[in-house]
C-alpha positions as CSV (number, residue, x, y, z in Angstrom):
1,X,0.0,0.0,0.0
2,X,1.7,3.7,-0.9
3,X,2.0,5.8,1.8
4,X,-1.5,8.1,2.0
5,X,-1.5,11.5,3.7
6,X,-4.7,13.6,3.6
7,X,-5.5,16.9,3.6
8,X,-9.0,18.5,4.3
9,X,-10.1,21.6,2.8
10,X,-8.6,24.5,4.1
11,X,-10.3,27.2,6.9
12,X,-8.2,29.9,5.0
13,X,-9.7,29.7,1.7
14,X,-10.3,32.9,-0.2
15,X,-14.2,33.2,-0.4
16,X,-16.5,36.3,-2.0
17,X,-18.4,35.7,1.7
18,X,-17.5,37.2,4.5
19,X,-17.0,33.9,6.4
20,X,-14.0,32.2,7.2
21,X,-14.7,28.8,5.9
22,X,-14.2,27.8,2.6
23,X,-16.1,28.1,-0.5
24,X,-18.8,25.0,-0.7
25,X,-19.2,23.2,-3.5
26,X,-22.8,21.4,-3.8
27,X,-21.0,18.7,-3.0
28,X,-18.0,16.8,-1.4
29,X,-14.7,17.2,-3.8
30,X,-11.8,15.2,-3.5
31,X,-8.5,15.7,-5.5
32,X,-6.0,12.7,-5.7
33,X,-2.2,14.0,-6.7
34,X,0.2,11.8,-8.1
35,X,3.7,13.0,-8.4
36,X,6.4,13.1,-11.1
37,X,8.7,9.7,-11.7
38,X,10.1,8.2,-8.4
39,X,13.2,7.5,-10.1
40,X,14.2,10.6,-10.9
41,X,13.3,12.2,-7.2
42,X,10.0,13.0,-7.3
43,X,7.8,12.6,-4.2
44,X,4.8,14.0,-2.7
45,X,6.7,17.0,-1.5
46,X,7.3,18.1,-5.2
47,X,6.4,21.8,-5.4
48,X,4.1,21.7,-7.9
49,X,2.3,19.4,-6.2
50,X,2.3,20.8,-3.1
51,X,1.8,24.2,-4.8
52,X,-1.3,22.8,-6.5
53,X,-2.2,20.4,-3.1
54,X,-2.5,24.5,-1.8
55,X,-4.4,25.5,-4.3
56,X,-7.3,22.6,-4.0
57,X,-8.0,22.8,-0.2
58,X,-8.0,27.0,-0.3
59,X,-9.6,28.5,-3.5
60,X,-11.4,25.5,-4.3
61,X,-12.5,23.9,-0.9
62,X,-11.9,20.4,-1.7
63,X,-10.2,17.6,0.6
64,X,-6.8,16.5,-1.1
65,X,-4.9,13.4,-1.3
66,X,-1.2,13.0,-1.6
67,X,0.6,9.5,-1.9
68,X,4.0,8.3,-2.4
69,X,4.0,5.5,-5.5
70,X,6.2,2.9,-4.7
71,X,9.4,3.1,-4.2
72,X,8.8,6.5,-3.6
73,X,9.5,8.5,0.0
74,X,8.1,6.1,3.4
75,X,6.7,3.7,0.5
76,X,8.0,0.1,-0.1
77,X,8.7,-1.7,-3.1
78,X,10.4,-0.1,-6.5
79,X,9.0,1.6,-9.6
80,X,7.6,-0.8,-12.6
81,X,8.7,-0.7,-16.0
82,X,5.5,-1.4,-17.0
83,X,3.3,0.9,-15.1
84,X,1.0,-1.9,-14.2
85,X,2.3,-1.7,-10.7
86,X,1.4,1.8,-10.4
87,X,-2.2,1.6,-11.7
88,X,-3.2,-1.2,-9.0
89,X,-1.3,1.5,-6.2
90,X,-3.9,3.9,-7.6
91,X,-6.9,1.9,-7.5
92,X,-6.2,1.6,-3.8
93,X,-5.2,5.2,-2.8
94,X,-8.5,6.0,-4.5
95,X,-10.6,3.7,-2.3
96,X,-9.0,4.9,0.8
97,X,-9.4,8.5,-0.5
98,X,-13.3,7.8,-1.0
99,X,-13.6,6.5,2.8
100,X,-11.5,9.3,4.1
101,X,-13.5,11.7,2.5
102,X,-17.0,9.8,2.3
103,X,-16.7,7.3,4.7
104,X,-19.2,4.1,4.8
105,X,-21.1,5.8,2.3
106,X,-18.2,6.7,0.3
107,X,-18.4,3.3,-2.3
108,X,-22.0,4.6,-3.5
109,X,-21.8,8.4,-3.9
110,X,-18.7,8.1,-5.5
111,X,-20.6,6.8,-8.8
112,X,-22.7,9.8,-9.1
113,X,-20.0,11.7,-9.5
114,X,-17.7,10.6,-12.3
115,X,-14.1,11.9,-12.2
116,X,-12.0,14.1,-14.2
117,X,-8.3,14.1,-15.0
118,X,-5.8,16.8,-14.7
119,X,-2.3,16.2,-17.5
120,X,0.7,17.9,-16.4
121,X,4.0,18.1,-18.7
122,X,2.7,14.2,-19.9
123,X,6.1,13.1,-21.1
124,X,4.4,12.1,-24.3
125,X,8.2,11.4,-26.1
126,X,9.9,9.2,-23.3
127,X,6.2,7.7,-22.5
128,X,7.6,4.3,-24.2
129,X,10.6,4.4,-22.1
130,X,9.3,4.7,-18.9
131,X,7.1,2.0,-19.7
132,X,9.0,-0.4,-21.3
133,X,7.4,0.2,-24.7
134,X,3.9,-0.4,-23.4
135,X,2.7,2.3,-23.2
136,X,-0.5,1.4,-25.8
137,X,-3.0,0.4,-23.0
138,X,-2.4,4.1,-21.6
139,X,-3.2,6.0,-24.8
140,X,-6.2,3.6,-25.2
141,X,-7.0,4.6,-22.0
142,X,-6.9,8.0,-22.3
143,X,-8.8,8.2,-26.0
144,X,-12.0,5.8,-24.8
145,X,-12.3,8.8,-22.1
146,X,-13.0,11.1,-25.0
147,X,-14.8,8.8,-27.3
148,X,-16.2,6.0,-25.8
149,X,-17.3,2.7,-27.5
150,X,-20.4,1.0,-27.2
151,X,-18.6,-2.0,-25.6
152,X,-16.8,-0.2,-22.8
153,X,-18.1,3.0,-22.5
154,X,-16.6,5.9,-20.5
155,X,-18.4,8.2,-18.0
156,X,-20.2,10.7,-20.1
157,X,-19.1,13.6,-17.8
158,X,-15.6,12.6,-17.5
159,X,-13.3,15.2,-18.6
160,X,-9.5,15.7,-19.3
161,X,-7.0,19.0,-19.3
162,X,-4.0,18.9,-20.2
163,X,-1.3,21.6,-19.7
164,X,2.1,21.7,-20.5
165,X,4.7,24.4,-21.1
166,X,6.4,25.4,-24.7
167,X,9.9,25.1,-22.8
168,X,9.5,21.4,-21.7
169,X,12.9,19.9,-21.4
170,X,11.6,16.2,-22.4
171,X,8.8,16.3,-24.8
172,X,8.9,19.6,-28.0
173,X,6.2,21.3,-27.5
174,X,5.3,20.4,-31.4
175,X,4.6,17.3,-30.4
176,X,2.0,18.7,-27.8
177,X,0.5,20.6,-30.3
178,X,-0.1,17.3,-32.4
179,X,-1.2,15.7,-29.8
180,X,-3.5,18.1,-28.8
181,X,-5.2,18.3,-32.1
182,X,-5.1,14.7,-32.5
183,X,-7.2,14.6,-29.1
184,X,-9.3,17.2,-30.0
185,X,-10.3,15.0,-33.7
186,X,-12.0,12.8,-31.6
187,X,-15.0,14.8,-31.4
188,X,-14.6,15.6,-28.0
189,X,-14.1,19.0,-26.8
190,X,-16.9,19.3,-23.9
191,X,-14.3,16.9,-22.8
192,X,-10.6,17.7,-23.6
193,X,-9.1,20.8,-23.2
194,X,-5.5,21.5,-24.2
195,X,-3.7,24.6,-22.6
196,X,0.0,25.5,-23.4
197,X,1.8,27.7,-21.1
198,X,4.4,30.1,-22.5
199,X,7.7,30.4,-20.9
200,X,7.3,27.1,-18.5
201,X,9.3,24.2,-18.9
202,X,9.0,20.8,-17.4
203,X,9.6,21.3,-14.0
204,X,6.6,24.6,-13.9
205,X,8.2,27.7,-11.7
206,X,11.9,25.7,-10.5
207,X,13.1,25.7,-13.7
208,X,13.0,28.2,-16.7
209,X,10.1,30.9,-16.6
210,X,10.2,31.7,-12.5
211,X,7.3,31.3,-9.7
212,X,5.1,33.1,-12.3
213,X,4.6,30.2,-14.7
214,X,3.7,27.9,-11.4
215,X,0.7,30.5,-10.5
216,X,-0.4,30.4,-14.3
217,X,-0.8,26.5,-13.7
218,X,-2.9,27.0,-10.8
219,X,-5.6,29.7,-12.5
220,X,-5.5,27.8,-15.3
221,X,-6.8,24.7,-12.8
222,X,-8.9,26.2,-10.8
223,X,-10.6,28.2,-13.8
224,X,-11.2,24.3,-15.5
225,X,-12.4,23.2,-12.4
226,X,-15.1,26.1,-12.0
227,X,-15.8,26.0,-15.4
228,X,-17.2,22.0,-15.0
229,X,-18.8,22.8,-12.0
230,X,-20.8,25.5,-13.5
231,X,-21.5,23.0,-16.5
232,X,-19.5,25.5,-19.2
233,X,-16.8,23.8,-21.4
234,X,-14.0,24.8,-23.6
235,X,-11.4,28.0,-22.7
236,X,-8.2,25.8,-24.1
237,X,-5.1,27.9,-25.4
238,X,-2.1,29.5,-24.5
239,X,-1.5,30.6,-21.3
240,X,0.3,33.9,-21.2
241,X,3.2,34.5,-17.8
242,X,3.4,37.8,-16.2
């Protein structure tokens, strides 16, 4: 089991009321954060996770979930080459997420509310590599969210954003582009929405671009999240620093 470590909405959240408590959403909201590759240092404590772990509990009011993936931090075991590994880890911090957050009642209102995905600097050239060339069953994964089949279908509200910066250090950001219109040909954008930031690079606001491209990141989430809330779609683009 990863190591779990929960955090509730904050009491400091910025609200248009004059109350101290955070902004209510009509219901419970619960944001699950995985971090970049173990291997290569990442952990829970990344910045832009906590940075965006900030973000959730105080402008947006929801509870927050962080984890170590294996071999990762206080977690056991080692990183897969196939990913497999990883995607079990996450079926279980997502059940103890629901029943921190939910409790008993947790396994039947999380199906009325059908999850969305948040992309980050997706290292769509080195994907291959970090899976050990299987990374197929991922991309399948990711295009039955946007155009589901009649066999398997995918939650009709799902939805996906993806953001990455035009100075990533492991993926050119023409490949982004093509992959952002090649996501967008699927007939789905009530439920993709591609956003590059100008000026960022892989690792968002500790690398090239400053603190300023890190704070794009987070208006840029919190505006998505909002924006499904309130039922609008689109708003995709480029994301302008400063």
């Amino acid at each position: 089991m990863p190591y779990i470590y929960y955090l509730p909405p904050s009491s400091s959240s910025s609200s248009s009321s004059s109350s101290s408590s955070p902004p209510q959403p009509s219901r419970k909201s619960l944001a699950i954060l995985a971090h970049p590759y173990a291997p290569l240092g990442g952990t829970l404590h990344d910045p832009t996770i906590q940075h965006l772990s900030h973000t959730f509990r105080t402008t947006l009011g929801a509870h927050v979930v962080l984890f170590n993936a294996r071999g990762a931090g206080e977690s056991r075991g080692r990183t897969s080459w196939t990913g497999a590994g990883e995607v079990k880890d996450m079926g279980e911090v997502v059940r103890a997420g629901v029943g921190m957050v939910w409790g008993e009642e947790g396994e039947g209102e999380v199906y009325l509310v059908p999850p969305s995905y948040i992309l980050i600097s997706h290292p769509l050239s080195v994907t291959p590599l970090l899976t050990f060339f299987r990374s197929a069953s991922f991309t399948s994964a990711l295009r039955s969210l946007l155009s589901p089949s009649p066999i398997s279908p995918a939650p009709r509200s799902a939805r996906v954003l993806a953001l990455w910066g035009d100075r990533d250090s492991f993926t050119n950001v023409s490949r982004y582009r093509a992959w952002d219109a090649e996501m967008q040909a699927l007939g789905a954008a009530e439920k993709w929405e591609g956003v590059e930031v100008k000026g960022a690079d892989h690792f968002w606001g500790y690398g090239a671009g400053g603190r300023e491209v890190a704070q794009v990141l987070c208006e840029r989430v919190v505006d998505w999240v909002r924006r499904g809330r309130d039922g609008r779609w689109g708003g995709g683009g480029v994301g302008e620093v400063g």
